[in-house]
C-alpha positions in Angstrom: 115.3 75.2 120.6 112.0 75.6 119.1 112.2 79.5 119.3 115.3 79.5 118.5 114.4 78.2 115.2 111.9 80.3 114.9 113.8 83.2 114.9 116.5 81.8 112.5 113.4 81.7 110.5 112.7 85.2 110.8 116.5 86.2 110.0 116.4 84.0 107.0 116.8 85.9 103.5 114.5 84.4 101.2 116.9 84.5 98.1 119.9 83.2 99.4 118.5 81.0 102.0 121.3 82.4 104.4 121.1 84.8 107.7 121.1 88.3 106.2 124.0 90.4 105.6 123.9 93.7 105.1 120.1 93.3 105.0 118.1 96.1 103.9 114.2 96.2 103.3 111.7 97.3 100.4 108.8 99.6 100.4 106.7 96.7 101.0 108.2 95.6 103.7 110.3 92.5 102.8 114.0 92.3 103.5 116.4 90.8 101.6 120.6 90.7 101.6 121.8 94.0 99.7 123.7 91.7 97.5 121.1 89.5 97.1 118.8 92.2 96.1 120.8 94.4 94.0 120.8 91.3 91.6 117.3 90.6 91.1 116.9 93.9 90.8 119.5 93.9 87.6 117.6 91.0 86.0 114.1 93.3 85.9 116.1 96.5 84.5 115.9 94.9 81.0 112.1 95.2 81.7 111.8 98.6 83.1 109.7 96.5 85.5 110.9 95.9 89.6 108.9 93.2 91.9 109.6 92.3 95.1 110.7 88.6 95.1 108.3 87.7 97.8 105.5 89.2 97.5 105.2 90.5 93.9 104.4 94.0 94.4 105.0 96.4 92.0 107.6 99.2 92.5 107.1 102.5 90.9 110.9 102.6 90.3 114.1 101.2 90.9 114.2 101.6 94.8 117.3 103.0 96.6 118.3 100.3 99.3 119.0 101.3 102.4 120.1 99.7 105.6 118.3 97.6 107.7 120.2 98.8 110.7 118.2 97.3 113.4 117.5 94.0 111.7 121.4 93.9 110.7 122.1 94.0 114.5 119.5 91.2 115.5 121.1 89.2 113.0 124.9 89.4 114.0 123.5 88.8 117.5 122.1 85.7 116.3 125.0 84.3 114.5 127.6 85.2 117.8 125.4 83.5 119.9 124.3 80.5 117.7 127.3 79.4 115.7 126.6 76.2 113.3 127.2 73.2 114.9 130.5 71.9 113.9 131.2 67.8 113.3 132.0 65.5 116.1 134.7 63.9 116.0 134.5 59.9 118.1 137.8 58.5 119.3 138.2 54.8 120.4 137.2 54.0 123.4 140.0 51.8 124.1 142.8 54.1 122.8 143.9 55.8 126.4 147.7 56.7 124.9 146.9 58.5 122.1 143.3 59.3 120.5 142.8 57.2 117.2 139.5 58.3 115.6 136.8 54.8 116.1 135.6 53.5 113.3 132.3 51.8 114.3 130.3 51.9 118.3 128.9 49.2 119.9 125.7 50.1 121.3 125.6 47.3 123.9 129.1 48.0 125.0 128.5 51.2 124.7 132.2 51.6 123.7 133.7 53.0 120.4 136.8 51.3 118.8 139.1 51.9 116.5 140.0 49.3 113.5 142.8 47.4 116.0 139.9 47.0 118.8 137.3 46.1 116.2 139.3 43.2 115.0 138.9 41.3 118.8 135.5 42.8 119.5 132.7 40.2 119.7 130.8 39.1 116.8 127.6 37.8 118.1 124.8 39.5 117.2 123.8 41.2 120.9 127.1 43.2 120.3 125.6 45.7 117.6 127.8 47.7 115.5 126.7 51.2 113.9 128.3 54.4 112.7 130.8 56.3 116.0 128.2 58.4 118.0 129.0 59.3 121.4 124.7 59.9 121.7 123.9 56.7 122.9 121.2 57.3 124.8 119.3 58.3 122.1 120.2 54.4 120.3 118.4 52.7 123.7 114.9 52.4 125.0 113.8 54.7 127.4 111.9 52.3 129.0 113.8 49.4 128.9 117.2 50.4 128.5 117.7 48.1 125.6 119.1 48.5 122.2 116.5 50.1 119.4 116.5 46.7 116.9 112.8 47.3 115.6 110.6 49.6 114.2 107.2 49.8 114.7 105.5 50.3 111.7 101.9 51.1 113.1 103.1 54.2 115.4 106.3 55.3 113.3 108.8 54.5 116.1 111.9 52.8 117.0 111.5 50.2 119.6 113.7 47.0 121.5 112.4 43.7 121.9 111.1 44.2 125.4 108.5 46.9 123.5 107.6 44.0 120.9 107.0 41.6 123.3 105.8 43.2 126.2 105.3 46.6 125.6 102.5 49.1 124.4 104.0 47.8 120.9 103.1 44.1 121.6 100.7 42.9 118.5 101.7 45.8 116.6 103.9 45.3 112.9 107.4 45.1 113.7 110.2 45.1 111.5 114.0 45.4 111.9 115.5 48.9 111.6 117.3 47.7 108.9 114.4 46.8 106.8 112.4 49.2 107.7 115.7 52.0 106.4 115.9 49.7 103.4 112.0 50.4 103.1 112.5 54.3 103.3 115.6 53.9 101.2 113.2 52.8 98.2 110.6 55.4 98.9 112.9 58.3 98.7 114.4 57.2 95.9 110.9 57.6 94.4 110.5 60.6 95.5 113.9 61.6 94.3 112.8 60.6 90.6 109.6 62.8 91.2 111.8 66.0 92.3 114.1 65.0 89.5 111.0 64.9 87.0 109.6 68.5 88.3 113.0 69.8 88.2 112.9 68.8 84.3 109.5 70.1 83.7 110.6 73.7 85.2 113.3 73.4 82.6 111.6 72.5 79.9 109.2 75.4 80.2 111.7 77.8 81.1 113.2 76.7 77.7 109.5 76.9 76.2 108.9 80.5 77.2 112.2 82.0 76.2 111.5 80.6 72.6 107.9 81.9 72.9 109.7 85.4 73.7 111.8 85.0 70.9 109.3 84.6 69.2 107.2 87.7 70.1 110.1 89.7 69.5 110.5 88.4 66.0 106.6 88.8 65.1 106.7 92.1 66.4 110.1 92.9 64.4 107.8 92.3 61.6 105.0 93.8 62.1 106.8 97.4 63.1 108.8 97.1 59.5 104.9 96.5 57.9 103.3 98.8 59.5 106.3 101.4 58.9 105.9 100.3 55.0 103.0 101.3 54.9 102.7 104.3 56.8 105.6 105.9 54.3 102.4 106.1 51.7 100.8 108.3 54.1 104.2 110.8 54.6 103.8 113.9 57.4 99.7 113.2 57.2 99.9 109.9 59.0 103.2 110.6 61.4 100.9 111.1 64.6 99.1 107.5 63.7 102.1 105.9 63.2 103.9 106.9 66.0 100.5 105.5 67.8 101.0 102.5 66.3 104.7 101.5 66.9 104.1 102.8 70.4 101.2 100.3 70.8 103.2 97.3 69.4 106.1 98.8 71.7 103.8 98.1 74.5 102.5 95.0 73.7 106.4 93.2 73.4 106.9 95.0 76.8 104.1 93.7 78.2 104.6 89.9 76.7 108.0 90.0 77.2 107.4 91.2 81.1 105.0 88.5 81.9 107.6 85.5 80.3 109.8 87.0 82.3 107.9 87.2 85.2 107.3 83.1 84.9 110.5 82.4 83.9 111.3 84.0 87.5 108.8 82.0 89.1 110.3 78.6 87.5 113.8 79.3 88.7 112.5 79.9 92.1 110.6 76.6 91.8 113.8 74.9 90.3 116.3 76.3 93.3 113.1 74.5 95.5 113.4 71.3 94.1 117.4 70.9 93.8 117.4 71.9 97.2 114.7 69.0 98.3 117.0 66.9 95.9 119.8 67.5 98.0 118.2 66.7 101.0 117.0 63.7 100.0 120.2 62.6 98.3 122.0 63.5 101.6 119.4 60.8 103.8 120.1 58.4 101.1 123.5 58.6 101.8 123.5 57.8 105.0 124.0 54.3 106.7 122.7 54.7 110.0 119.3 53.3 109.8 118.2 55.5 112.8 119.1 58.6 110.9 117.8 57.8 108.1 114.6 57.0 109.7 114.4 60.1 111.9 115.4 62.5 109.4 112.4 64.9 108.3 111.7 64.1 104.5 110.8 67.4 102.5 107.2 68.1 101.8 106.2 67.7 97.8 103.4 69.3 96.6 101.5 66.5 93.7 98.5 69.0 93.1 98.5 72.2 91.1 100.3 75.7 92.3 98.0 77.0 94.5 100.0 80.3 94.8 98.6 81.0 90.8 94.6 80.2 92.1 95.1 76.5 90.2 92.3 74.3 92.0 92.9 70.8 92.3 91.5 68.1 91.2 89.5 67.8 88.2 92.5 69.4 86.7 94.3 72.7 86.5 92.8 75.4 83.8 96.0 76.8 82.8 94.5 78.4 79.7 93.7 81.3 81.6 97.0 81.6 83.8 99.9 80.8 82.8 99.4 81.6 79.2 101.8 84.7 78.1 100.2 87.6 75.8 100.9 87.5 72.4 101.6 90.7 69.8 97.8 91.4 69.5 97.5 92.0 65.3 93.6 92.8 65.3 94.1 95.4 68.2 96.9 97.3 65.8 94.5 96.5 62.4 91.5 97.9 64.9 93.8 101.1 65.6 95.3 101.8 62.3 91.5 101.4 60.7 90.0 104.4 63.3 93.1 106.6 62.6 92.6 106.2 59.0 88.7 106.8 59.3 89.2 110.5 59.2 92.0 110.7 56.2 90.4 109.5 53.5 87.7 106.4 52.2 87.9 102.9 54.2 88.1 100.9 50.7 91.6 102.2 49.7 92.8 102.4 52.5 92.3 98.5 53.0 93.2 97.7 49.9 96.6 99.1 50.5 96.4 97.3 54.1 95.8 94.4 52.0 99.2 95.0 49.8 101.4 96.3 52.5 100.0 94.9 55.9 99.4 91.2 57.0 96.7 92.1 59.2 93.1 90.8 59.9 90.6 92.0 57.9 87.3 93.8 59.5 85.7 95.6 56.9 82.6 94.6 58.5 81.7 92.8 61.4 79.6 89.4 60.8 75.9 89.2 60.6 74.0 86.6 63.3 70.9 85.9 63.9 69.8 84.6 67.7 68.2 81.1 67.8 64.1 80.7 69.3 64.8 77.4 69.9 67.6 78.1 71.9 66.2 81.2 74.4 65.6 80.2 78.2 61.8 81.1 79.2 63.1 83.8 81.1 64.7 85.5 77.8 63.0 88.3 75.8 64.1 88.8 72.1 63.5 91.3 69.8 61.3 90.9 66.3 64.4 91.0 64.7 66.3 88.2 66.8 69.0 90.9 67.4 68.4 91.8 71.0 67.9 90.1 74.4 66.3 91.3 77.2 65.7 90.6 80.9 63.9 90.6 82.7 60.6 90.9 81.0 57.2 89.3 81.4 58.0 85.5 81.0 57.4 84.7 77.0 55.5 81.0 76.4 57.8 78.9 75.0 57.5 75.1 74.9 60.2 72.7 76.3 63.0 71.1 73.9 66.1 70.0 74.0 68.2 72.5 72.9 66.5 75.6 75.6 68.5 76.8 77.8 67.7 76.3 81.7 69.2 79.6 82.3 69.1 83.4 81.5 70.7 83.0 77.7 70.8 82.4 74.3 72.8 81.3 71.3 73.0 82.4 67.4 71.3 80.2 64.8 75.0 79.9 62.5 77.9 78.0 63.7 81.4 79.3 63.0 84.1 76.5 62.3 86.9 78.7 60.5 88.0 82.2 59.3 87.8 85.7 61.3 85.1 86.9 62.6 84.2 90.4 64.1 81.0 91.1 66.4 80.4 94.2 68.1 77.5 94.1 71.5 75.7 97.4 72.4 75.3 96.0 76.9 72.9 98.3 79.1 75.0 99.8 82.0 72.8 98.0 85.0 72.1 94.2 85.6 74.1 91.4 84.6 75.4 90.1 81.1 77.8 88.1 79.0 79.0 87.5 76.3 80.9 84.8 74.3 80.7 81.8 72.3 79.9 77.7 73.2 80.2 74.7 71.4 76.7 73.2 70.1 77.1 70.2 72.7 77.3 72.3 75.7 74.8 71.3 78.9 71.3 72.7 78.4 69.9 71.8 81.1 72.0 72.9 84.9 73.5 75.8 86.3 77.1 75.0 84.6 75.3 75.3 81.5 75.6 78.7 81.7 78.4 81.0 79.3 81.4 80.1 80.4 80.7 77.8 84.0 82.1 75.1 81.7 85.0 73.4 79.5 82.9 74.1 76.4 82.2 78.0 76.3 84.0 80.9 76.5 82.5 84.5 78.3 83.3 88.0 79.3 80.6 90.0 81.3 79.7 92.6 83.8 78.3 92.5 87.6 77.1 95.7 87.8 79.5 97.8 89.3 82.0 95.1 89.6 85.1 95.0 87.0 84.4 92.8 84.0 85.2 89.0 84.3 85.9 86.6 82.3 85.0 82.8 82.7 86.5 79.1 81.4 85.4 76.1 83.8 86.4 78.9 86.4 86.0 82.5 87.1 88.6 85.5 86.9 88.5 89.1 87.6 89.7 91.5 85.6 91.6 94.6 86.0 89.1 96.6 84.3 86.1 98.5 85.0 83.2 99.3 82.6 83.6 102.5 81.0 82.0 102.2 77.7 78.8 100.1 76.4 80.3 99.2 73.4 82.0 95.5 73.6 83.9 94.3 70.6 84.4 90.0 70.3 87.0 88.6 67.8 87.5 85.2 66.5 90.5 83.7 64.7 89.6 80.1 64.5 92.0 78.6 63.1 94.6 80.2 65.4 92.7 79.5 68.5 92.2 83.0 69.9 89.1 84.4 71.2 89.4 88.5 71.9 87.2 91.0 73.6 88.0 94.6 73.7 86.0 98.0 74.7 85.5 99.9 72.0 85.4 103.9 73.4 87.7 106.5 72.2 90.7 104.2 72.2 90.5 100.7 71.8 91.2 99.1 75.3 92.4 95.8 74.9 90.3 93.4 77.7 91.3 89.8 77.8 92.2 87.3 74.9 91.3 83.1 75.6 93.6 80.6 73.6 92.0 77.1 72.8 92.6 74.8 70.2 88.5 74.5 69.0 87.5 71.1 68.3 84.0 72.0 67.7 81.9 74.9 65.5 81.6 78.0 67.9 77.6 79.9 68.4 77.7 83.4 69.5 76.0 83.4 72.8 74.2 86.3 75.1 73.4 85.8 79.0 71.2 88.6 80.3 69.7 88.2 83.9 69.7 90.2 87.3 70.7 89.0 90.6 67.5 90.7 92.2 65.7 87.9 89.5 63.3 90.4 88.2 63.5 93.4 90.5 66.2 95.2 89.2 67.0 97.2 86.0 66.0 95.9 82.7 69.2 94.0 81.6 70.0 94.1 77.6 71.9 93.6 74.7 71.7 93.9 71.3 74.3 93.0 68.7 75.1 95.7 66.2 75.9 95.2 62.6 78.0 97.7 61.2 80.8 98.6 58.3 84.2 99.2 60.4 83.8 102.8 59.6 81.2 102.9 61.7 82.2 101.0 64.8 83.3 104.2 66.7 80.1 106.1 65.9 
């Protein structure tokens, strides 16, 4: 029986829930039913994007299915010689004539009977009535042959009075069978309202990310029509720039759009889960046989975070950096209109007319910082001009205070409460750095006080060779490598974004936290090596320049 399952397991399609038909199988190696399939695989069209349902892996193209044949054979074998079990029907006992279906069984009898024989049967309460079975072994004790009144509550069994008294139940907490259903009755009823509260939740964020999508196609409807108003100033000079442009905010509603999609997918999935633990549940509630109800396997529910995303539990689930879809990026398309323009004609007209035309942020210049003394850990060199940091270096005297850092960083003397703010970091290619911003009450004093280990600091940086990461209360790799030394940081505060991009020959977009900042924001550096001191000199200076400049 137990392989048996296993195999139906096996021949299971993970869409329909069904034994295949007409099964055929992806490049990755997952099978699914053709029909099945063919429609996910009409939902991604739209996105020009095709997954495999179970494992996510990208496919170049729309793949040509083909069949399964060997698989399609195991599983018509299976179904032949495993048909589903079909109903039962229990005729009275006492009907010899003519079979008249029974209507209740008497497990001390061990007879079924029909309404007629019902009406004379015995009423006392040895003679125990439950729903026609004709598997009445399974309602007596193995032992003692007697009918299964209690439950033990101690070793999850049911057991007869000779196992309460005498048995290896005796001192144990006993109950009737038909409190202890009653009891399960009331606890999956519970868990029925929690299903029923997830399945809501999937809804209502299903709901929330369509409207977010909506709205990304309607901010980027508006930006293309600014950014094509102003590009009709510029007539066959700028027709190369805009095409860049539109192609960039193309991509960006492609890309938002894919990954709303992408959890909109995932919430169905978890919504077909949960009706179908729903139904389960609503199915043992149904019932009336105490027994069944209380050997009937209950569906597992899952009260921490989704794992399969890398949520941790406990201490709470940073979604921030997860589940959070991208949004039409405005400074990347300011940032890639301003280069393009660089080389037509003078930066002050040409924002100006930015300034008439196109709703765009502003980065004339990006915005002067000084780094705070007070603030640098011991092992933290900086420059005359408080510009740079360095490690490592020979250990500077600094005395002890509050606001030092225990570890390898340091923050700007201004705060930052509102507005937009632009910074651009010249990083050495060897060691360790990172860069960000914190809130003026973050730790001091431990390990988790460093950029980004915590709820109140933000950080992108490099591990050498590694790809970049970025860090919020937890850690998350990237998809990019270093390929330029040039690091760009943006900050709309009032919006709650925090941007970092890579500023080489084309702006690369890198990774963009959302917050809702409750506190003013420091610039902070973190320069250290892993071989604490033995390695290359790690450092980073921040650059002031006019936006002209910043690809120079």
């Amino acid at each position: 029986m137990m392989a048996s399952a296993d195999l139906r397991d096996e021949l299971t399609c993970s869409i329909c829930l069904s034994i295949y038909t007409d099964p055929v199988t992806l490049t990755c190696g997952h099978s699914f039913c053709r029909t099945c399939i063919e429609e996910v695989l009409d939902t991604q069209e739209r996105s020009g994007v095709y997954t495999c349902p179970e494992c996510r892996a990208e496919l170049e193209e729309r793949p040509s299915l083909e069949k399964n044949r060997k698989l399609s054979n195991i599983a018509e074998s299976f179904q032949s010689s495993h048909p589903e079990k079909e109903e039962v029907l229990v005729f009275c006992t006492y009907c010899i004539q003519s079979p008249v279906p029974a209507a209740k069984t008497c497990l001390l009898c061990e007879a079924s009977m029909c309404e007629n024989h019902l009406r004379v049967h015995s009423k006392s309460e040895e003679h125990i009535l439950t729903e026609p079975t004709t598997s009445l072994s399974s309602r007596k004790c193995s032992v003692h042959k007697k009918v299964l009144e209690y439950y033990c509550s101690e070793d999850a069994a049911c057991i007869c009075v000779s196992c309460s008294l005498a048995g290896e139940h005796r001192g144990h907490q006993v109950e009737t069978v038909n409190a202890a259903s009653e009891k399960k009755k009331v606890n999956l009823r519970k868990r029925l309202e929690k299903l029923t509260l997830d399945r809501q939740e999937a809804e209502n964020q299903i709901q929330s990310l369509q409207e977010h999508r909506k709205e990304v196609q309607g901010k980027a409807v508006e930006v293309t029509e600014r950014v094509i108003a102003l590009f009709k100033l510029f007539m066959e000079q700028l027709e190369a720039l805009e095409k860049q442009v539109l192609n960039e905010i193309s991509r960006q509603e492609e890309q938002a759009s894919r990954q709303v999609s992408d959890l909109i997918r995932e919430l169905e999935i978890k919504k077909e889960e949960l009706s179908r633990k729903m139904g389960h549940i609503e199915e043992l509630c149904k019932m009336t046989d105490p027994l069944n109800i209380l050997q009937g396997k209950e569906p597992d529910i899952d009260d921490g975070c989704d794992n399969e995303k890398g949520h941790p539990k406990g201490q709470g689930c940073n979604k921030e950096m997860v589940i959070a879809p991208d949004d039409i990026d405005a400074f990347l398309i300011s940032m890639t209109i301003h280069k393009g323009l660089v080389d037509i004609v003078s930066m002050e007209p040409i924002l100006n007319t930015l300034g008439a035309y196109v709703k765009l942020p502003d980065v004339r210049e990006t915005t002067d910082v000084s780094l705070d003394e007070n603030t640098a850990s011991p092992g933290v060199r900086l420059s005359p001009d408080l510009k740079s940091a360095s490690f490592p270096v020979p250990t500077p005297t600094r005395p002890e205070g509050p606001e030092r850092f225990w570890g390898w960083q340091v923050l700007s003397t201004s705060a930052f409460s509102s507005g937009q703010h632009f910074w651009v970091f010249k990083v050495s290619n060897s060691g360790n750095w990172m860069v960000g911003m914190a809130y003026p009450t973050i730790d001091r004093k431990t390990f988790s006080s460093l950029l980004g280990m915590n709820d109140k600091s933000w950080g992108l940086g490099s591990w050498k060779y590694d790809p970049y990461i970025v860090r919020h209360g937890r850690e998350k790799r990237l998809p990019h490598y270093p390929s330029h030394q040039t690091i760009g940081m943006y900050l709309d505060y009032e919006a709650g974004r925090l941007s970092f991009y890579e500023l080489c020959d084309s702006i690369k977009h890198l990774h963009t936290f959302t917050a809702t900042f409750t506190e003013p924001l420091h610039v902070g550096l973190g320069v250290f090596d892993t071989l604490m001191g033995l390695g290359k000199i790690t450092h980073i200076k921040i650059v002031q320049k006019k936006c002209r400049q910043l690809y120079s």
